[in-house]
C-alpha positions in Angstrom: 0.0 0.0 0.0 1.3 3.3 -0.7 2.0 5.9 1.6 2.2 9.2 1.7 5.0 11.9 3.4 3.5 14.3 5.7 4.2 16.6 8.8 2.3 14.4 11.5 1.2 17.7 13.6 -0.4 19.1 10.3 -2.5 16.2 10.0 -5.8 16.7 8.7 -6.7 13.8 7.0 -10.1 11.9 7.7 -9.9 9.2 10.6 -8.9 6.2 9.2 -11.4 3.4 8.4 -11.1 -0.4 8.5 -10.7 -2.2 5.4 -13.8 -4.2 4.3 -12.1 -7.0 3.1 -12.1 -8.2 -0.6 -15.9 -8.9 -1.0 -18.6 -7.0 -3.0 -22.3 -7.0 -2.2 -25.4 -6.9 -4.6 -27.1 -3.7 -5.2 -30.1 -2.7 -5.2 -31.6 -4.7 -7.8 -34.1 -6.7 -6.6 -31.9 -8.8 -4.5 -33.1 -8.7 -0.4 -30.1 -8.3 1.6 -29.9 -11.1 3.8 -28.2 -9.7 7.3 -27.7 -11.9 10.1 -26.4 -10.9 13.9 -23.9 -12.7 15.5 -25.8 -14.7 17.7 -28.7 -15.4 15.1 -25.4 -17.0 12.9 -24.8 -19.0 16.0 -28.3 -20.4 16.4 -28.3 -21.0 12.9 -25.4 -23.2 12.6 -26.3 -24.9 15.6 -29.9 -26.0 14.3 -28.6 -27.1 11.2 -26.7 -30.0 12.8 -23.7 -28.2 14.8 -24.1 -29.9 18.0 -20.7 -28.3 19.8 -21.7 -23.8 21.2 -18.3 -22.9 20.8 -17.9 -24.5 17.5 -20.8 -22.3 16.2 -19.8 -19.3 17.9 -16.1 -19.3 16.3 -18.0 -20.5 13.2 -20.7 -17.2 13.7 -17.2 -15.5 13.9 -15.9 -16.8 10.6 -18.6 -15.1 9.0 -18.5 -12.0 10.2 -14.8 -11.7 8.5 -15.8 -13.4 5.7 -18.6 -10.8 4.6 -18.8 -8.4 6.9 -22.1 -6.1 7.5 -21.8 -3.4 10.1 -22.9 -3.2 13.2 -26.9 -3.8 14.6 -29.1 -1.0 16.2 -28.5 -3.4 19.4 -25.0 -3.3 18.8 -23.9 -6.8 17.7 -21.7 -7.6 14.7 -23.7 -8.1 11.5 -22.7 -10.4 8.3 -23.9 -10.2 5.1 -25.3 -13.1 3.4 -26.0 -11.8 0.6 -22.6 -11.5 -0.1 -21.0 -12.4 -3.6 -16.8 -12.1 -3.7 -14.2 -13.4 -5.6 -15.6 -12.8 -8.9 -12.3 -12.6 -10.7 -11.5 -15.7 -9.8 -14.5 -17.9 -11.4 -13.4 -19.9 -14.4 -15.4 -22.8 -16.2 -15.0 -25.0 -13.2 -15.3 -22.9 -10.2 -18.2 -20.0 -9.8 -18.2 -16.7 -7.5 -18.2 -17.4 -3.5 -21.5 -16.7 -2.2 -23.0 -16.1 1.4 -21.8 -15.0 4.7 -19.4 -18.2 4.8 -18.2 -17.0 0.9 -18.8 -20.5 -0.2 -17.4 -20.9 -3.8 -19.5 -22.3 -6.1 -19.3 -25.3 -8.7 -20.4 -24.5 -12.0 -21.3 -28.4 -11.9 -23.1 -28.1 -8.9 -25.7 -25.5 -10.2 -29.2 -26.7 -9.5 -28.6 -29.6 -7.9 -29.1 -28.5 -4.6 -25.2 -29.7 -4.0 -23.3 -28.2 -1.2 -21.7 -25.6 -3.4 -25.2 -24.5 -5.7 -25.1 -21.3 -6.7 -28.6 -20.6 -6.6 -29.0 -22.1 -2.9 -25.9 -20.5 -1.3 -27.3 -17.0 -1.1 -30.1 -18.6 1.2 -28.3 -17.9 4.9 -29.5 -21.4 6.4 -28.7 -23.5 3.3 -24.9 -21.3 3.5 -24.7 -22.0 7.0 -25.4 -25.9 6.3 -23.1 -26.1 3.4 -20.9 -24.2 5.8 -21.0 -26.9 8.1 -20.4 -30.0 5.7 -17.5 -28.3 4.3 -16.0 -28.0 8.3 -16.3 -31.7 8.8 -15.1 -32.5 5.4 -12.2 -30.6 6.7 -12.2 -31.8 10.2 -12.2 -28.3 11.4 -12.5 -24.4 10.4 -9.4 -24.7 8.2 -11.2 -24.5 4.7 -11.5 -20.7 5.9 -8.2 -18.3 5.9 -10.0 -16.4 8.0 -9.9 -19.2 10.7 -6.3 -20.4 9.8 -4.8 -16.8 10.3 -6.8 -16.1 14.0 -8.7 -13.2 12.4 -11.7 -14.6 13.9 -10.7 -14.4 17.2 -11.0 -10.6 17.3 -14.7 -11.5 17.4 -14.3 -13.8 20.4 -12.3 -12.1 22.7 -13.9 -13.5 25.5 -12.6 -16.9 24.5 -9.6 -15.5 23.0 -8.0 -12.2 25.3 -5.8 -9.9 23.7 -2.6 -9.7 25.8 -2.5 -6.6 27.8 -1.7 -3.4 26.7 -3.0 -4.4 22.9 -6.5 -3.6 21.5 -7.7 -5.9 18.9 -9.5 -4.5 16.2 -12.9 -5.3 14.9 -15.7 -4.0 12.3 -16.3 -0.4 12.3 -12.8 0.8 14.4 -11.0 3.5 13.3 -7.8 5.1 15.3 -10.0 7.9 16.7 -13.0 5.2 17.9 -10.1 3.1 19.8 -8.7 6.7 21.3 -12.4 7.8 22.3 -12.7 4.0 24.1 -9.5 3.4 25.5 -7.4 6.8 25.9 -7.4 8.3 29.5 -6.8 11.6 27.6 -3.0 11.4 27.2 -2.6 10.0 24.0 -4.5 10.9 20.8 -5.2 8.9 17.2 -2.2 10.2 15.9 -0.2 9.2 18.9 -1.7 5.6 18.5 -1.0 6.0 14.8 2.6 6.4 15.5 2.7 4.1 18.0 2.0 1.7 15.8 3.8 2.7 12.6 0.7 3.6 11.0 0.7 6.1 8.3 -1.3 7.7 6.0 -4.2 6.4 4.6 -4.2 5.0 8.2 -5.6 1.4 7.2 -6.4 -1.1 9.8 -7.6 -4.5 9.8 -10.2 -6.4 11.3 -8.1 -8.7 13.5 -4.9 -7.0 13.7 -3.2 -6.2 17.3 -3.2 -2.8 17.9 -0.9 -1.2 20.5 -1.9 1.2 23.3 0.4 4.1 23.9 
């Protein structure tokens, strides 16, 4: 990513945002955006045949990395399963990746009502199923990069604690959020920027370890 010189007290630049991952979402074209809460992902996964409540919660989590939504009016993470991503990537085999779980599809499969259909996998209980055959297939999360490199965690850091002195980051922070939460008035954003060796656009990512000054 490029960055850009600048005098750090002449900053004036726009708090900085957290990267939405590499996903894009339908429009508004007559599809009905299909957003599920946290804990209505967990219930989900658990009444189509997940048996184990942590495995659905870090599963809940996966999602909400995978195709992420915002945050609900009660305040819990959001994930969109109407999601379609990696679209550059379909060839005559393999199809876009569908769903809060960002199933990829199988050109062979459409139709068939097969794990990977492409016209079943932007229904959020038929994801969360496939979701689930594809994790025992596996034997665990693995099939998910977002499992494999922790980034889930930052959703479960009840079961996962950040060490101390380190703010994880999840959907929706900026810098100037985690200030306004966690500064006792001594430090600002841009102290926490440089802190951290952040620079300009000041880019931070959902899972990444972010240290207090």
């Amino acid at each position: 990513m490029d960055e850009s010189e600048g005098d750090d007290e002449k900053m004036t630049y726009p708090t900085p945002t957290v990267y939405p991952g590499p996903h894009t979402y339908l429009g508004d074209d007559g599809q009905v955006n299909k957003i599920l809460t946290q804990s209505e992902i967990e219930e989900m996964l658990i009444d189509v045949g997940l048996k184990k409540r942590r495995q659905a919660r870090i599963g809940a989590a996966i999602a909400l990395c995978e195709a992420p939504a915002g945050i609900s009016p009660n305040g819990e993470f959001q994930a969109n399963f109407s999601a379609v991503g990696d679209q550059e990537l379909a060839d005559e085999i393999w199809g876009f990746s569908y769903g809060g779980f960002q199933i990829r599809s199988l050109r062979s499969q459409k139709g068939t009502g097969g794990l990977r259909d492409e016209e079943k996998l932007l229904t959020p209980r038929f994801n969360c199923k496939s979701a689930v055959k594809i994790k025992r297939s596996w034997g665990s999360w693995k099939a998910w990069s977002t499992y494999t490199s922790g980034m889930y965690k930052a959703y479960l850091q009840d079961l996962f604690p950040p060490p101390v002195g380190t703010y994880v980051v999840v959907a929706g922070d900026t810098l100037n959020t985690i200030t306004q939460k966690l500064s006792d008035g001594s430090w600002d954003w841009k102290a926490l920027a440089r802190h951290n060796n952040i620079h300009y656009p000041y880019m931070i990512f959902v899972g990444e370890h972010i240290l207090l000054p």
